[in-house]
C-alpha positions in Angstrom: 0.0 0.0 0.0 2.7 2.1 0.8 4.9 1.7 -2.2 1.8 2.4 -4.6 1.8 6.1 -3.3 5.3 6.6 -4.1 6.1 8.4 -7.4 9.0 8.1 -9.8 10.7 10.8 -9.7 13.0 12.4 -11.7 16.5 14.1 -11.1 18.6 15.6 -13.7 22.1 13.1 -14.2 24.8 15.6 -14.1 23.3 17.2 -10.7 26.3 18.6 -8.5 27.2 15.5 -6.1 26.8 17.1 -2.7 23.6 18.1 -3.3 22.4 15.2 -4.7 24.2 13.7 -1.2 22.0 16.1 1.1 19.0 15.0 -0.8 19.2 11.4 -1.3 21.2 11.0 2.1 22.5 7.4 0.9 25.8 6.0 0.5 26.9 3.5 -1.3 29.9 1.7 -0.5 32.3 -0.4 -2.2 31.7 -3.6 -0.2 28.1 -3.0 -1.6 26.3 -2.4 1.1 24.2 1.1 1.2 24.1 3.4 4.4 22.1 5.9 5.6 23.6 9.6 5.8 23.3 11.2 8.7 25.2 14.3 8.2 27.1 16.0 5.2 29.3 19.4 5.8 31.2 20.7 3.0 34.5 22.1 3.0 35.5 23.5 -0.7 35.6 20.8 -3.0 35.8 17.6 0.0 33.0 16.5 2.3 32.6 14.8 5.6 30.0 12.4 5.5 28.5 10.6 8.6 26.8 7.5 8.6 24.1 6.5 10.9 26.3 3.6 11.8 28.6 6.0 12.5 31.2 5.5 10.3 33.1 8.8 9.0 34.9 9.9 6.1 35.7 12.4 3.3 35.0 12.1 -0.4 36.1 14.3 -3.1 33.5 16.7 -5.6 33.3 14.4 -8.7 30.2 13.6 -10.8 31.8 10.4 -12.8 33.2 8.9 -9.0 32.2 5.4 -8.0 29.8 6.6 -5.7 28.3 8.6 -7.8 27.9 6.3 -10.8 26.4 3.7 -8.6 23.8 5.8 -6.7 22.5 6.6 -10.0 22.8 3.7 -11.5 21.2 2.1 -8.1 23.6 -0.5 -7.6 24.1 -2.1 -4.1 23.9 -5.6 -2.8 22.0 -5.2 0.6 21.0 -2.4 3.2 23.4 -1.8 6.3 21.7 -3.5 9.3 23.4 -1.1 11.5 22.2 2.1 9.8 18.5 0.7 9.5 17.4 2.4 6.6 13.2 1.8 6.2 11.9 -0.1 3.8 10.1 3.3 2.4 13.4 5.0 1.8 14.3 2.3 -0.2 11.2 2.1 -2.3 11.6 6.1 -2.8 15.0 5.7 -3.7 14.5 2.6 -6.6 11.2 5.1 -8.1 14.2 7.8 -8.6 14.8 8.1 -12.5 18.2 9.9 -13.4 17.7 11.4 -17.0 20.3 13.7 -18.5 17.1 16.0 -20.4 14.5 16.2 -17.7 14.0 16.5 -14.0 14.6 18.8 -10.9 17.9 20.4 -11.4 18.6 19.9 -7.7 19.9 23.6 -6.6 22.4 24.6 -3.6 20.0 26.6 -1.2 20.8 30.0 -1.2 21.6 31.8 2.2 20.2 35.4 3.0 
């Protein structure tokens, strides 16, 4: 019942990777498994990214990057049992579409 109110939804490809970070708030990692973000804070062209399992590192700005080509490709083996992502998150995130010609352009939030 739940997954049936869930649109697809669309997001441009080349969208800048940190915002698509602070959006999505998944990471993929190269064991496979995907984790939950609970925190992202910029500095310049790196990023410190908490996990809900808290696990913490730094990635580098890059739109062709392994993470990045598998969030949008949605590849992953398993969810992290220690982050506990829910089952809706999930279904949200496999309804995401990422075409290059249409979708929300994903913009930093301006500051006033």
């Amino acid at each position: 019942m739940a997954a049936s109110k869930i649109k697809d939804k669309y997001i441009r490809k080349q969208v800048d990777f940190f915002v698509l970070l602070e959006k999505i708030k998944l990471w993929p990692s190269r064991s496979g498994l995907l984790h939950g973000i609970k925190s992202v804070s910029t500095k310049g062209s790196l990023a410190k990214i908490t996990t809900h399992c808290n696990k913490t590192f730094w990635v580098r700005h890059s739109k062709r990057s392994r993470a990045a080509r598998w969030l949008r490709n949605k590849w992953y083996f398993e969810s992290c049992k220690k982050c506990n992502i829910p089952e809706w998150k999930i279904t949200k995130y496999q309804k995401t579409h990422f075409d290059p010609h249409r979708g929300s352009l994903l913009r930093k939030k301006t500051e006033k």
